[in-house]
C-alpha positions in Angstrom: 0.0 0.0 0.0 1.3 3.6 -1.1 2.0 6.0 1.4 -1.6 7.5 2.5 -2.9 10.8 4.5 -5.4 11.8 6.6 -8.2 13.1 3.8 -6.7 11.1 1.0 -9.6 9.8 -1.3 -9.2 5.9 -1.6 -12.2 4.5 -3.3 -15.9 5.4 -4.2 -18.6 4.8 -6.3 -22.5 4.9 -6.9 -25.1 2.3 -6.6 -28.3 1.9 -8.5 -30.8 0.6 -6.1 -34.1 -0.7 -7.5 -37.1 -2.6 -6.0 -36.0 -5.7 -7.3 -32.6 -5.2 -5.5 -34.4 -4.7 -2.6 -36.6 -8.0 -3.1 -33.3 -10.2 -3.4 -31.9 -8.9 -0.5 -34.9 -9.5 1.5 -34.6 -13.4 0.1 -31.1 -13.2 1.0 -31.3 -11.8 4.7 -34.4 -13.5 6.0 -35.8 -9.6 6.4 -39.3 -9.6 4.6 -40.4 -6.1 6.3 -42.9 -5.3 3.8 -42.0 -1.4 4.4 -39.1 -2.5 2.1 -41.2 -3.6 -1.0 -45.0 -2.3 -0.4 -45.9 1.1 -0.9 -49.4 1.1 0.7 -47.5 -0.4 3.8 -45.0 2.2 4.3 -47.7 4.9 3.7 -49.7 3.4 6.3 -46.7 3.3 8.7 -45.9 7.0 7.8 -42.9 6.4 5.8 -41.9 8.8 2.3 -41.9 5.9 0.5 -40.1 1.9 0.4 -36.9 2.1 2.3 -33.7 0.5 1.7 -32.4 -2.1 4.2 -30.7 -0.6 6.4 -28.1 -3.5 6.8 -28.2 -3.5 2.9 -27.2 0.3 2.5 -24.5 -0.5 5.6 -23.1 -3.6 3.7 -22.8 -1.6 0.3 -20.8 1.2 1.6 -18.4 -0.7 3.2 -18.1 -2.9 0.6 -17.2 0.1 -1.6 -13.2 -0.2 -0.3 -12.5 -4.2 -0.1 -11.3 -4.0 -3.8 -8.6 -1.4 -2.6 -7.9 -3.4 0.4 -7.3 -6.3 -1.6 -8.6 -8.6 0.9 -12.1 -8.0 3.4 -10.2 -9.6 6.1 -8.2 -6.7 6.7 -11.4 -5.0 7.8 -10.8 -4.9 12.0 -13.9 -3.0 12.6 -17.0 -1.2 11.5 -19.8 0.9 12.7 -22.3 3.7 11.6 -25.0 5.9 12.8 -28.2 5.5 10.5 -29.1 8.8 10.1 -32.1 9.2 7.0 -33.7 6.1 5.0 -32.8 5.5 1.2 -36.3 5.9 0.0 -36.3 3.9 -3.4 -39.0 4.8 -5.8 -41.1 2.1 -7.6 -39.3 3.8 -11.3 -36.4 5.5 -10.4 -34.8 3.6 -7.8 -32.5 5.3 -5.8 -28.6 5.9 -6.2 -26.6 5.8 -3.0 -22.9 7.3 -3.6 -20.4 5.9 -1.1 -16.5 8.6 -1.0 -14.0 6.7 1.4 -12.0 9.1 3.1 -8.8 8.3 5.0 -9.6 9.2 8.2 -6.6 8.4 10.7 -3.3 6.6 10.3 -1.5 4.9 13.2 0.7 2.1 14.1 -2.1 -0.4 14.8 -3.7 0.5 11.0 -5.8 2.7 9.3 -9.5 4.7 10.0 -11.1 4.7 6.8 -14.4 7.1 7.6 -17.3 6.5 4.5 -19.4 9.4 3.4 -22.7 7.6 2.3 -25.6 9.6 0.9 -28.7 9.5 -1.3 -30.5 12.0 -2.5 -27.8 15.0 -1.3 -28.3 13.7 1.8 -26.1 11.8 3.9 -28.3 8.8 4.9 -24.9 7.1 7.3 -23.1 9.0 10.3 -19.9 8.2 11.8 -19.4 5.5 8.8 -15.9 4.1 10.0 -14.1 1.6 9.0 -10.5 0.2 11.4 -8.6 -1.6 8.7 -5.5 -3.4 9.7 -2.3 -2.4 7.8 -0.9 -5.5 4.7 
């Protein structure tokens, strides 16, 4: 790995989110929630609209730097704060853009902090990644 610094951009990317996105990922995590797939459901609940998993928008943005690790296993820690729903709209989907920052370097590794938003919002907070150095 190349010498890095604090604020150095080291990966991002947008994602296309659609309904059937959102249907596969229910299949694949167990999580049938109809507010993620049924409109008149997450009207009823008071929802803007079908919501992202949360889990799903959390497991894209970190997934945005394991091809610049090189290897997931270097990933030591993650967390976020879920801070506004990706609302995806039955034709337009929804894109979620994912800008890894560095955020800290030290002797144990690196802080890689993920800016996550949809929408010109940002929908993660305190998206942080510990990564272990090679």
């Amino acid at each position: 790995m190349t010498e890095l610094a604090v604020g150095d951009v080291v990966a991002e990317r947008t994602v296309h989110l659609d309904r059937t996105a959102l249907v596969r990922y229910a299949g694949a995590s167990g999580d049938f929630n109809p507010i993620h797939y049924r409109d008149d459901v997450a009207a009823r609940v008071g929802l803007p609209g079908v919501l992202a998993h949360g889990m799903l928008t959390m497991g894209l943005a970190v997934e945005t730097i394991v091809p610049w690790l090189g290897d997931a296993g270097r990933i030591l820690e993650y967390g976020v704060r879920f801070t506004r729903p990706v609302v995806v709209d039955a034709e337009t989907g929804a894109d979620v853009t994912v800008v890894a920052k560095i955020g800290l370097v030290d002797a144990e590794g690196l802080r890689v902090d993920l800016t996550v938003t949809h929408a010109d919002t940002t929908v993660l907070g305190k998206a942080q990644v510990r990564v272990r150095r090679d």
